[in-house]
C-alpha positions in Angstrom: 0.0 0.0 0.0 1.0 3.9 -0.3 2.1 5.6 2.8 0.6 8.6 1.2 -3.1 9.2 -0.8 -3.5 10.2 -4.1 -5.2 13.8 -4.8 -9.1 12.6 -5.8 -12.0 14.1 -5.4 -14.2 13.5 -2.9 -18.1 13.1 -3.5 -20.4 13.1 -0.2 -23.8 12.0 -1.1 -26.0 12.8 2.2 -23.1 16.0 2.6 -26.0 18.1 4.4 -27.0 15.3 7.0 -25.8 14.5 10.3 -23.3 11.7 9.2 -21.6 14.3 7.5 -21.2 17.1 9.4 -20.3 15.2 12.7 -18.1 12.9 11.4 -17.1 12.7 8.1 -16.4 16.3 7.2 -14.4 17.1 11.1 -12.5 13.9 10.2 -11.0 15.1 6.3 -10.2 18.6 8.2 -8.0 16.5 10.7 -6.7 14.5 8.0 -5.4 18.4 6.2 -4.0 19.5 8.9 -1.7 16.1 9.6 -0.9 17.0 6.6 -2.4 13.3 5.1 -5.3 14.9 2.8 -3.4 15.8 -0.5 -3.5 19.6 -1.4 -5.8 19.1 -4.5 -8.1 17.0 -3.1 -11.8 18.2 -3.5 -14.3 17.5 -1.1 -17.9 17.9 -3.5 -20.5 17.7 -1.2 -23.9 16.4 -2.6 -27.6 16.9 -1.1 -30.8 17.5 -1.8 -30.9 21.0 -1.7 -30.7 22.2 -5.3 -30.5 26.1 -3.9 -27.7 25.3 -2.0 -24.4 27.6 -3.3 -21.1 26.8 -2.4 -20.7 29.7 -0.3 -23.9 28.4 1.7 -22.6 24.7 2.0 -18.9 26.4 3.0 -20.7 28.0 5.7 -22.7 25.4 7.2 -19.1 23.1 7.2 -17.0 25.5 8.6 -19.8 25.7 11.9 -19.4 22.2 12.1 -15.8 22.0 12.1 -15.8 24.3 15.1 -18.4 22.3 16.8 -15.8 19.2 16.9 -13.1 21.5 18.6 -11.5 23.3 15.6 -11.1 26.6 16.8 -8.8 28.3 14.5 -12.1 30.6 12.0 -9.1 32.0 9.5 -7.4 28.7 9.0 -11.2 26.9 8.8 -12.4 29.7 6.3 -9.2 28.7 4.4 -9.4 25.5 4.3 -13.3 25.7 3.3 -12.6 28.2 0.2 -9.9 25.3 -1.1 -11.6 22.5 -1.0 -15.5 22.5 -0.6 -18.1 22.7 -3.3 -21.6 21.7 -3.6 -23.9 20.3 -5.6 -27.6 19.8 -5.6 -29.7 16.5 -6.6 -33.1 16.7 -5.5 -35.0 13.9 -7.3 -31.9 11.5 -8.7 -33.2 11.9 -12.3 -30.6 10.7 -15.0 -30.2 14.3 -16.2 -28.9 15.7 -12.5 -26.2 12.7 -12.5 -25.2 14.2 -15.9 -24.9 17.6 -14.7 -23.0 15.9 -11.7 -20.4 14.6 -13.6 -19.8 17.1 -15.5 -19.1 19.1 -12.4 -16.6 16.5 -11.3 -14.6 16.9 -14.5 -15.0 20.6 -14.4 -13.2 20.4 -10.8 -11.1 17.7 -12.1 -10.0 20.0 -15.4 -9.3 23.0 -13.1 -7.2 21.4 -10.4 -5.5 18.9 -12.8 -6.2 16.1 -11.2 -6.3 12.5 -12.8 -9.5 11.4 -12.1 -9.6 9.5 -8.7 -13.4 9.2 -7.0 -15.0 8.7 -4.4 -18.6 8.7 -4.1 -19.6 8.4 -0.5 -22.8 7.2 0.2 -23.8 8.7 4.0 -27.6 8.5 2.9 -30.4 6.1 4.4 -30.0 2.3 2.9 -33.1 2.6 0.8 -31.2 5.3 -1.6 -28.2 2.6 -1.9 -29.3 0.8 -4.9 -31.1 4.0 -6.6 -27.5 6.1 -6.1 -25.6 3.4 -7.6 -28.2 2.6 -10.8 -28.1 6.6 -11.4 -23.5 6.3 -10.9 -23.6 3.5 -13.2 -26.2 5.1 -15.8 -24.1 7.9 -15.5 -20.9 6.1 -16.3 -19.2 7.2 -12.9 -18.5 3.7 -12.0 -15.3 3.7 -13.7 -12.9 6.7 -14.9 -9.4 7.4 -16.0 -7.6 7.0 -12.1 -9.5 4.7 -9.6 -13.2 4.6 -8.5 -14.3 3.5 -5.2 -17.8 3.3 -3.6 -18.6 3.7 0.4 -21.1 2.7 2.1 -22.4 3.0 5.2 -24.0 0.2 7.9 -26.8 -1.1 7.8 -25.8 -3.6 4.6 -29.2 -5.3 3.9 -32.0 -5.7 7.1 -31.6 -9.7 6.5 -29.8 -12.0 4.0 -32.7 -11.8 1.3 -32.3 -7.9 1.3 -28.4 -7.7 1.6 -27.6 -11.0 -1.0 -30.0 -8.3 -3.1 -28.4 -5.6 -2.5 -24.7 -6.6 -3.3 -26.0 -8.2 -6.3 -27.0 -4.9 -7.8 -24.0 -2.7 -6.5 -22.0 -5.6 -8.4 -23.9 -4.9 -11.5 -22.0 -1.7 -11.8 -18.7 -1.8 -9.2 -16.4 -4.7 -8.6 -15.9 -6.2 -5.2 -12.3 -4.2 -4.9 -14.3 -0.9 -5.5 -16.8 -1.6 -2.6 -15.6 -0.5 0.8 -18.7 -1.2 3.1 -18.0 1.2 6.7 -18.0 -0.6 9.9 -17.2 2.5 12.3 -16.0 0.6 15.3 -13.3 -1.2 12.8 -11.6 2.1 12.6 -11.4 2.2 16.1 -7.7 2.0 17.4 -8.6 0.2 20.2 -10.4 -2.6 17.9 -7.6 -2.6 15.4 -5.2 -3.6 18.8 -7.0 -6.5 19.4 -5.2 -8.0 16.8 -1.6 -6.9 17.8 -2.7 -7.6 21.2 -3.1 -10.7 20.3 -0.6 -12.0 17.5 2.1 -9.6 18.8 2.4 -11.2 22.0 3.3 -14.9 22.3 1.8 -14.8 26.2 -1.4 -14.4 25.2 -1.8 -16.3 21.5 -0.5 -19.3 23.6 -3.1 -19.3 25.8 -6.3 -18.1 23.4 -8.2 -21.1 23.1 -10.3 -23.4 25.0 -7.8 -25.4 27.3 -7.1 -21.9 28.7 -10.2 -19.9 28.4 -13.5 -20.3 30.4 -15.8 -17.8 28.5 -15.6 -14.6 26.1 -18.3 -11.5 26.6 -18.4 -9.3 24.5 -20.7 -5.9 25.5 -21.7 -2.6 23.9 -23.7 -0.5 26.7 -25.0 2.4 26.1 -26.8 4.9 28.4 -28.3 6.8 25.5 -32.0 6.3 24.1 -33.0 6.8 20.6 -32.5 10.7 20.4 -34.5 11.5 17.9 -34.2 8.3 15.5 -37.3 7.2 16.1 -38.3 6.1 12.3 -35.0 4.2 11.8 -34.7 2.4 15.7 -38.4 1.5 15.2 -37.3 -0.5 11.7 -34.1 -1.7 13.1 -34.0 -3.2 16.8 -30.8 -3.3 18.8 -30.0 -6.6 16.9 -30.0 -4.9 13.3 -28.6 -2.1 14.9 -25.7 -3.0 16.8 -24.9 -6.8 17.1 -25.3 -8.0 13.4 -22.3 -5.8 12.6 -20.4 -3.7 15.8 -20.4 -7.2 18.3 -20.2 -9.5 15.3 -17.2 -8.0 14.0 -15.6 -7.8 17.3 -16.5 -11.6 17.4 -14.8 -12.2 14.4 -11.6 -10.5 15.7 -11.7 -12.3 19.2 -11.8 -15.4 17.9 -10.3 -15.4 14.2 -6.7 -17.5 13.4 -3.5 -16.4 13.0 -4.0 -14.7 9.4 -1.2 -15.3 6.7 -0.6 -11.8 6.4 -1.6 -8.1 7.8 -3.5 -7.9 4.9 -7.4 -7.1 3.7 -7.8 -11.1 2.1 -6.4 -12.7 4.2 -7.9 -10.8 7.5 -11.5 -11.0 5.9 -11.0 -14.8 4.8 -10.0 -15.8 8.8 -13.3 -13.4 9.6 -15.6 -15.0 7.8 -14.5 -18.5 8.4 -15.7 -17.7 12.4 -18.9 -16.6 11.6 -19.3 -20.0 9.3 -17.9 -21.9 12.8 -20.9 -20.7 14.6 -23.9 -23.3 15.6 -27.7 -21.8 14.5 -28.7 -19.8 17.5 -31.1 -21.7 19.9 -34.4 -20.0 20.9 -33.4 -20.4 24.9 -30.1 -18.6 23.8 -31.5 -15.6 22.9 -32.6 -12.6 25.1 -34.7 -9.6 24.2 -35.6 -6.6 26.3 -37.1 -3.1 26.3 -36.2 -0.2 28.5 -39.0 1.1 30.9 -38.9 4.5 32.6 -36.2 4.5 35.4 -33.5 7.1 36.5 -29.9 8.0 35.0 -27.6 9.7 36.4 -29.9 11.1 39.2 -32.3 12.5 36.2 -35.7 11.0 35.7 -35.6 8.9 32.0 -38.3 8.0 30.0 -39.2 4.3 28.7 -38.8 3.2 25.0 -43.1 3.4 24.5 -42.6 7.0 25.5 -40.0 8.1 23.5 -41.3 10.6 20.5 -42.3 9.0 17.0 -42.1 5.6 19.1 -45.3 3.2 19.1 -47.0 2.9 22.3 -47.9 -1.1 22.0 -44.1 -0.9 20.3 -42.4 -4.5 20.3 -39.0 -3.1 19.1 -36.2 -5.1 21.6 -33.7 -2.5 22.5 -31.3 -4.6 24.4 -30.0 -7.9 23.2 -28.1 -10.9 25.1 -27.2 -14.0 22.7 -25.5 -17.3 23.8 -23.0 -18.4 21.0 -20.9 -21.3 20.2 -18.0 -21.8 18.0 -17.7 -25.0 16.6 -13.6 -25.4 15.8 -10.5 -26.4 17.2 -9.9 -23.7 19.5 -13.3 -22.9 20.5 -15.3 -25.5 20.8 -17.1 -25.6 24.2 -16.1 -22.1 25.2 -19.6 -19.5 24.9 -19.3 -16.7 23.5 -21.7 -14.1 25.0 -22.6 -10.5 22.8 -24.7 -7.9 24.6 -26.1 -4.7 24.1 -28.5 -2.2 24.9 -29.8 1.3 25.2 -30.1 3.5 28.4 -28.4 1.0 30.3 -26.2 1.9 33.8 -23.6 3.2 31.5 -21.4 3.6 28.3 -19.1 0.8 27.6 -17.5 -1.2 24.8 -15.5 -4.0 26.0 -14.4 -7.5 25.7 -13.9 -9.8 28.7 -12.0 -13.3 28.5 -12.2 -14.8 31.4 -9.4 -17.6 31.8 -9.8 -21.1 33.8 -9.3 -21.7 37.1 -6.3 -24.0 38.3 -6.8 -27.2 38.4 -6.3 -27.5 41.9 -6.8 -24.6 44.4 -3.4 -25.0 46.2 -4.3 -21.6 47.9 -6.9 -20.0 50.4 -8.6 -16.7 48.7 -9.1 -13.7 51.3 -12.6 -13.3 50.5 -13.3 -16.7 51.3 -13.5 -18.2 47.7 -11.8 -21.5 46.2 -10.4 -20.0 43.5 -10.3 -16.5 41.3 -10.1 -16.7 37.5 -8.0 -14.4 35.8 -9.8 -12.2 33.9 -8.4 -10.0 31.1 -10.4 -6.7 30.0 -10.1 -4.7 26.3 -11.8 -1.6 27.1 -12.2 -0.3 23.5 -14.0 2.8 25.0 -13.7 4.6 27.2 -11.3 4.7 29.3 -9.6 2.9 26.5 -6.6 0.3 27.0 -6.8 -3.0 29.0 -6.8 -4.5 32.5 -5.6 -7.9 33.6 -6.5 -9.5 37.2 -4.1 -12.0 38.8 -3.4 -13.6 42.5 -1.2 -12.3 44.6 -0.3 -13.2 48.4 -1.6 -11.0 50.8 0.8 -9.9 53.8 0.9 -11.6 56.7 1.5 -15.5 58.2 -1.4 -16.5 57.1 -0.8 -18.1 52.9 -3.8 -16.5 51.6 -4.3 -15.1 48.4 -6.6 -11.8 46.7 -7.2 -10.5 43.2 -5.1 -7.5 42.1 -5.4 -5.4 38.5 -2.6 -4.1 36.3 -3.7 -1.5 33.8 -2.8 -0.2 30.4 -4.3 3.1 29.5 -4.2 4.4 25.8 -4.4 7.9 26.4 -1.8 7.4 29.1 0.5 6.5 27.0 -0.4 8.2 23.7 -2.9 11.1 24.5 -6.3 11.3 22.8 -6.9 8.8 19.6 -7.7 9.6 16.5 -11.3 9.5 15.4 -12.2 6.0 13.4 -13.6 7.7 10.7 -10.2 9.8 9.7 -8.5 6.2 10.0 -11.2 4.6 7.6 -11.3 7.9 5.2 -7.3 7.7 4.8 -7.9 4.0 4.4 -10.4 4.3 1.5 -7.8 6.8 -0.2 -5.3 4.2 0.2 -7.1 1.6 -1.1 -6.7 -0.4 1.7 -9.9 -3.1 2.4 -8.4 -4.0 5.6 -10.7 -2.3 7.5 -13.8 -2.8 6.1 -16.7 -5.5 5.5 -16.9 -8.0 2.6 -19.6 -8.9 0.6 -19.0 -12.5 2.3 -18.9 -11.3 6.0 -22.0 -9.4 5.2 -23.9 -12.2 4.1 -22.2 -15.0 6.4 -23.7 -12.5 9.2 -27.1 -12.2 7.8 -27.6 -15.7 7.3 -26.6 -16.3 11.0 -28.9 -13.9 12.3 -31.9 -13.9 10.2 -33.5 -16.9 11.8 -33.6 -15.1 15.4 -34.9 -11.7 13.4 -37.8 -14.1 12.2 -38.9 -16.1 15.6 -41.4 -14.5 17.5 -39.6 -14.4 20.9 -41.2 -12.8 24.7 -39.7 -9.4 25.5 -38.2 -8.8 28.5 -38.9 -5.4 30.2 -35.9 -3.6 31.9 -35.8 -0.1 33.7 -33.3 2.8 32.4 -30.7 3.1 34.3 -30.2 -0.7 35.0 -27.8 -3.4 33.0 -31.1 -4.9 31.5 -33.4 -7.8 31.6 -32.7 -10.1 35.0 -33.1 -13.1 32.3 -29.9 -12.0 30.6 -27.8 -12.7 33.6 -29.8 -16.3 34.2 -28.2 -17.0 30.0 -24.5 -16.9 31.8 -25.8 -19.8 34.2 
């Protein structure tokens, strides 16, 4: 791969949504100023507005560059008159994606550049296949430098949509053009799992079943829905969150040694996990919906209250799932993913918790036989790791307690980089490393569509609580 990108140009699709102007937009500012954003890059933002000017759009990007922390209005301003430009479709007719491209080679003629794209789509999934039939019809599927096409999660609602879906992107890009965004996967915290892992003999050596009782794997959050009503109310915390952020840190907790540090054969060892993994069982499988209950001393509403939310509304917003592994290294350890919504508080971590010792040789202080050590990636916040081990407390007596040793990101390297400036610079580098292939995609679908199909009880939980009391009963 290049250590540096190529100047392209940049197409946003969705440039005057949230997506963009929280994430994706802050993150290619960050990128300039590390100097990692070539100079004639163009960034050509592209919404539905078709009264928007470039002036207008400059204006509402350089307000949300300052909202992320930028504080620096000349150097903003600057950057803004360089690089943004705008342009409007409002109903996706053939004749706007003409006059699209012929902006892009406009921009392209006047800043010399060779005729890399990107078209980026942060849009809702059902403008997916219409934005790539009008790319195609348009002939911006292919061009003189490279194309590539992003898109953003959800891929598909279950394996009939998403097997549908990538067989119509493939109609008009190949499979090496397609780089499908999995935010947490540009997370440095989730890339270290893997050098965490293969980088350190003492723990490959003991990643397997011999050693290792059981792996949990949790996203928590103590947010509702805000105001995504329409989409949560279509999507469930299992569309939402575990058939792509948990399964993906699945796949990464549990993959093989890969031949290489590189996008095949990382996505090859992924997907052979997920086709390791027994059907789900029906008494594996925990749903639940958040009640009115209190966070952080403030009064929260329940789920059925929440605006443009139904009030006999079956939606699960929390999700616990028992799975199994069925290969060599796995086989008999469970794997438990959980998730949820204005639970006790925000957390993304994984937690392997290692066998006892054969024989407890040694009297705990609390009482207890034995202590497992337990080993804790904390991929935010508070990001880094924390191991537990045994140590003798003081005194005649030979007893024993449970001590932590910590690693702490920020600690040691201040404040990380946001995941989408790693996956941005990753798409300009045409590195897939990082992101979801059509077979992980559909390997996940096809794993999870059956439970998105049974009819299963819901399990009321109150905010401010770590959910259902059933989940807990699912770790025995």
């Amino acid at each position: 791969m290049p250590n540096k990108p190529e100047p392209c140009i940049l197409c946003i699709f969705g440039a005057t949504g949230d997506l963009a102007h929280r994430k994706i937009l802050p993150a290619l500012f960050e990128m300039s100023n590390a100097g990692e954003l070539p100079e004639q890059t163009i960034i050509l933002g592209i919404g539905r507005n078709k009264n928007k000017s470039d002036i207008a759009f400059r204006h509402d990007v350089l307000e949300s560059i300052q909202k992320s922390g930028a504080s620096d209005v000349d150097a903003i301003t600057t950057w803004c008159e360089a690089r943004i430009f705008y342009q409007g479709i409002a109903k996706g007719t053939q004749d706007e994606f003409k006059k699209l491209r012929a902006k892009i080679v406009n921009l392209e003629k006047k800043r010399t550049l060779k005729g890399n794209r990107i078209f980026h789509l942060a849009i809702p999934p059902v403008g997916f296949g219409p934005t790539v039939k009008s790319l195609g019809g348009a002939g911006l599927n292919a061009s003189d430098g490279w194309t590539r096409l992003v898109i953003e999660k959800p891929f598909g609602r279950d394996y009939k949509s998403a097997l549908e879906l990538n067989n119509l992107i493939t109609q008009f890009f190949t499979e090496d053009q397609i780089y499908r965004i999995d935010h947490y996967l540009g997370k440095e915290t989730v890339q270290n799992i893997l050098a965490f892992r293969f980088g350190n003999a003492l723990f490959e050596s003991v990643w397997n079943r011999e050693k290792i009782e059981k792996v949990e794997i949790v996203v928590a959050e103590s947010l509702g829905i805000e105001s995504r009503a329409d989409y949560y109310e279509k999507s469930g915390a299992l569309r939402d969150m575990v058939q792509n952020h948990l399964t993906q840190l699945l796949t990464l907790a549990a993959m093989e040694i890969p031949l290489a540090f590189k996008a095949e054969d990382l996505r090859f060892e992924k997907v052979k996990v997920l086709r390791s993994i027994s059907p789900i069982r029906a008494e594996d499988v925990i749903l639940g919906q958040y009640t009115e209950g209190e966070l952080g001393g403030n009064g929260v509403r329940g789920y059925r209250q929440e605006d443009g939310v139904r009030s006999d509304s079956k939606t699960p917003t929390f999700v616990a799932l028992k799975m199994r592994v069925e290969n060599w290294r796995w086989h008999g350890v469970p794997f438990y993913l959980t998730t949820g919504k204005r639970l006790k508080e925000q957390k993304s971590e994984i937690i392997i918790t290692f066998r006892v010792p054969p024989v407890a040789l040694f009297k705990s202080s609390d009482g207890r036989e034995a202590h497992s050590n337990v080993l804790i990636i904390a991929l935010q916040p508070n990001e880094g790791f924390r191991i537990s081990f045994q140590v003798k407390k003081p005194g005649s007596e030979i007893a024993v307690q449970s001590e932590w040793m910590h690693f702490s990101y920020n600690e040691a390297f201040g404040p990380m980089p946001d995941a989408y400036y790693t996956l941005l610079r990753d798409v300009m580098l045409g590195d897939q490393s990082l992101f979801v292939s059509a077979d992980e995609t559909l390997a996940s679908w096809k794993l999870y569509t059956p439970v998105l199909n049974a009819h299963r009880s819901l399990h009321n939980y109150p905010a401010g609580s770590w959910g259902p009391k059933e989940a807990e009963a699912l770790k025995g």
